[in-house]
C-alpha positions in Angstrom: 0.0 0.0 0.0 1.4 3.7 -1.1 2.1 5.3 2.4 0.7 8.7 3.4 3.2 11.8 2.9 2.3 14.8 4.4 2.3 18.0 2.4 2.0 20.7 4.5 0.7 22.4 7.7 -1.3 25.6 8.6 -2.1 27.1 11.4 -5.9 27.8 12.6 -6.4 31.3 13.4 -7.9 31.6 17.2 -6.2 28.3 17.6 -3.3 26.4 19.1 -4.1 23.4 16.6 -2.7 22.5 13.1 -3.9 21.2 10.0 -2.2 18.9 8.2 -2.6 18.2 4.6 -1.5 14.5 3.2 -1.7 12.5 0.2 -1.6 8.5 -0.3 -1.3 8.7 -4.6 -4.3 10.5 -5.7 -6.2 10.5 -2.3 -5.9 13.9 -0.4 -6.9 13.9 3.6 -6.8 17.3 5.7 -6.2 16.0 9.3 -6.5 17.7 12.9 -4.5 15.7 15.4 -6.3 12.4 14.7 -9.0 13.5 13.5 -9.6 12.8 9.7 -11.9 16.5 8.8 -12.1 15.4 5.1 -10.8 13.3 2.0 -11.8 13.1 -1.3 -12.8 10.0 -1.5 -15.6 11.2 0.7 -17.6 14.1 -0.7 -21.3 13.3 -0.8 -22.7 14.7 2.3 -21.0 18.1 1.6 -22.2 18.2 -1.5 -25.6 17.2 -0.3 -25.0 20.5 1.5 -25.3 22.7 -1.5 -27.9 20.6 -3.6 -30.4 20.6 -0.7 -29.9 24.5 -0.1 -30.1 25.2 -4.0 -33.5 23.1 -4.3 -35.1 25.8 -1.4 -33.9 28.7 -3.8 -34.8 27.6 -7.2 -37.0 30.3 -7.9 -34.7 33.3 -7.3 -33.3 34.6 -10.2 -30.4 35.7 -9.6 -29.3 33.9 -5.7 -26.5 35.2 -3.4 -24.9 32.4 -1.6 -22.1 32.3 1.1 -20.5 29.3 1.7 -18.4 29.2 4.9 -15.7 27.6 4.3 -13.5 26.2 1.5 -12.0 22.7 2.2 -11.7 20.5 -0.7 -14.4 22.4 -2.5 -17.3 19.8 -2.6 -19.9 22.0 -1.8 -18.5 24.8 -3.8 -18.2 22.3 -6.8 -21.8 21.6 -6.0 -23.2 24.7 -5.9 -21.7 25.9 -9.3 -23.1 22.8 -11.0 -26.5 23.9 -9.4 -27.0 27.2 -9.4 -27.7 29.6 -12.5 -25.3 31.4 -14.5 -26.5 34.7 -12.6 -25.6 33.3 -9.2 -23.2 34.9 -7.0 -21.2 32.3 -4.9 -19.0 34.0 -2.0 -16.4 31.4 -0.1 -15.3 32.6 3.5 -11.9 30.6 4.8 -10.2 31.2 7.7 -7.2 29.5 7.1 -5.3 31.0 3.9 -3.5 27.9 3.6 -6.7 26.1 2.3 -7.0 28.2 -0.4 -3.2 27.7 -1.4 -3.8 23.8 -1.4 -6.3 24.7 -3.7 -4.5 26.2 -6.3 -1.4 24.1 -5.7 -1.3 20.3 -4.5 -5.0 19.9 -4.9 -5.4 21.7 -8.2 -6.7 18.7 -9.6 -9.5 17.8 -7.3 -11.0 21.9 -7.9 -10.7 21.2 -11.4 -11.7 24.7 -13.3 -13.9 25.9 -10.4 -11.6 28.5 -8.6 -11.8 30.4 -12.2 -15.7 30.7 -12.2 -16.9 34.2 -13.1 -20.1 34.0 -10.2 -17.0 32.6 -7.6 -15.2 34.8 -4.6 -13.3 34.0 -2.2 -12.7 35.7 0.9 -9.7 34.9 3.3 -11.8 35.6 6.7 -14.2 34.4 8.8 -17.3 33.7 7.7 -18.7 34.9 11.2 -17.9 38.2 10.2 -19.4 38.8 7.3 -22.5 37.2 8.7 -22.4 39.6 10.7 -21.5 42.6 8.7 -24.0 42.3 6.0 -28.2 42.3 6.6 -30.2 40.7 4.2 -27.5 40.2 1.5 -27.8 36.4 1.0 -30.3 34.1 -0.4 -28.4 30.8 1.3 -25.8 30.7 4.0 -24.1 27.6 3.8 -21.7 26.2 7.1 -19.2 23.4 6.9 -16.9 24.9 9.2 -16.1 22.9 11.3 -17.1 19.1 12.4 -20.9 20.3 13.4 -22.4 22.8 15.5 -19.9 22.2 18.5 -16.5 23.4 17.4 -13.6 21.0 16.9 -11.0 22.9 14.9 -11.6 26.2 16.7 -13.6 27.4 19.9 -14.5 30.3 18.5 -16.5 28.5 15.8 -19.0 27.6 18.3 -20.2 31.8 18.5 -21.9 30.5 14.5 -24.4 27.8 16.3 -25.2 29.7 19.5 -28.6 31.4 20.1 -26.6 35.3 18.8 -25.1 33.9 16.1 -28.1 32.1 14.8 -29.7 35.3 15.5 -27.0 37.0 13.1 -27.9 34.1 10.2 -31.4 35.1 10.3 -30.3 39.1 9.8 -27.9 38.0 7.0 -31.0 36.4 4.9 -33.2 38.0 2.4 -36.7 36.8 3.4 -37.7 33.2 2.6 -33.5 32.8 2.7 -31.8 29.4 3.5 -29.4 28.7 6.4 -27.9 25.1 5.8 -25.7 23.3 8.4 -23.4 20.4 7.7 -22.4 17.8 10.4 -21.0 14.8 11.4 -23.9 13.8 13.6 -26.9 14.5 15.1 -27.5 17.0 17.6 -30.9 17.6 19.2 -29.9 20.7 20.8 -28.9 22.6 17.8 -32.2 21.8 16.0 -34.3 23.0 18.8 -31.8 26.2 18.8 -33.0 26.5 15.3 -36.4 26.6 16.4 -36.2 28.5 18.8 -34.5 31.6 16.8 -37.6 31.2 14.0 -36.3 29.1 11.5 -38.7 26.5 9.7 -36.1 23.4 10.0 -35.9 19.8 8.3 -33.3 17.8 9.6 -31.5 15.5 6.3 -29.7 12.1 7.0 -26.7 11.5 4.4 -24.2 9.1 3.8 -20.7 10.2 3.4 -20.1 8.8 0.3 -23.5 9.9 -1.5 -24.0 6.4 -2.6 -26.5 5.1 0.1 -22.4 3.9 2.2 -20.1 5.4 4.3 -20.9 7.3 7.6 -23.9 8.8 8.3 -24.1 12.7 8.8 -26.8 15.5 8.8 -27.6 18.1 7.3 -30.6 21.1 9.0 -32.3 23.1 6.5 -33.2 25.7 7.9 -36.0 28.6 5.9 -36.3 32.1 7.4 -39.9 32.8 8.4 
């Protein structure tokens, strides 16, 4: 069996933790201590992310979507393939290394989709410009982090609390789409939904996207 080589390391911003970015041939894994956060042998369930958002927005004409964060692009890659040429597709990443693998070792795995005309990409957190803007987005789209209880980085945990929900909901246009990828389930967090006004379905997927792999969730959650 090929062994794994690492690539590279980056630092998390607001953290003490590193991510580390390996390759077995043509497999690519981004790791957290022991924790495997992605590979991309395993992209269904964050593409599922953007599919299911997309479906609750196919009427608007011309949809504003924020995507926080970048990874290994699968929901980006998803959204593009989804959405209409008049989208508008903005990418918040913390860590500025991500979006160097993305152009460098994992070029192949983005394919053409870092070129896309409706595409931006924004080396921050995507709390902030949650935050910043008011009714400036059709779909707000997290995969941040593991799930609504941070992993990578306390300070992701300020996105799934009752204030940051709160900030979601202002950074919708009415009828807007807030959708939430996970690992697992998480009762609290959909009654947090609830309770800040949202209209929420809660979606089982397999990783893989092929009825296999792990089982995670996605909430889609619709501003009243």
């Amino acid at each position: 069996m090929i062994p794994w080589e690492k690539i590279d390391t980056a630092e998390i911003p607001g953290s003490d933790e590193k991510l580390r970015l390996m390759r077995r041939g043509k497999e690519f894994s981004i790791k957290l201590g022991t924790n495997e956060l992605m590979n991309n042998r395993m992209s269904g369930s964050e593409a599922a992310l953007a599919t299911l958002a997309a479906k609750q927005i196919e009427k608007v004409a011309r949809p504003v979507v924020l995507i926080g964060g970048l990874g290994m692009g699968f929901t980006l890659r998803a959204a593009l393939a989804v959405l209409g040429p008049k989208a508008k597709v903005v990418v918040a990443e913390l860590v500025p290394a991500v979006v160097a693998w993305a152009r460098g070792p994992m070029a192949e795995v983005f394919g053409d989709s870092l070129d896309d005309a409706r595409l931006s990409i924004l080396e921050t957190d995507v709390g902030e410009i949650i935050r910043a803007r008011r009714s400036a987005f059709d779909a707000v789209l997290l995969d941040v982090d593991n799930g609504p209880e941070g992993l990578t980085r306390k300070g992701n945990d300020a996105l799934y609390d009752a204030s940051g929900l709160k900030a979601a909901k202002s950074a919708l246009r009415p009828g807007g789409v807030l959708a939430v990828w996970s690992s697992g389930p998480n009762p609290a967090f959909t009654k947090r939904l609830r309770t800040a006004g949202f209209d929420v379905n809660e979606v089982n997927v397999r990783a893989t996207g092929r009825g296999g792999g792990a089982r995670h969730v996605i909430w889609i959650a619709r501003k009243n």
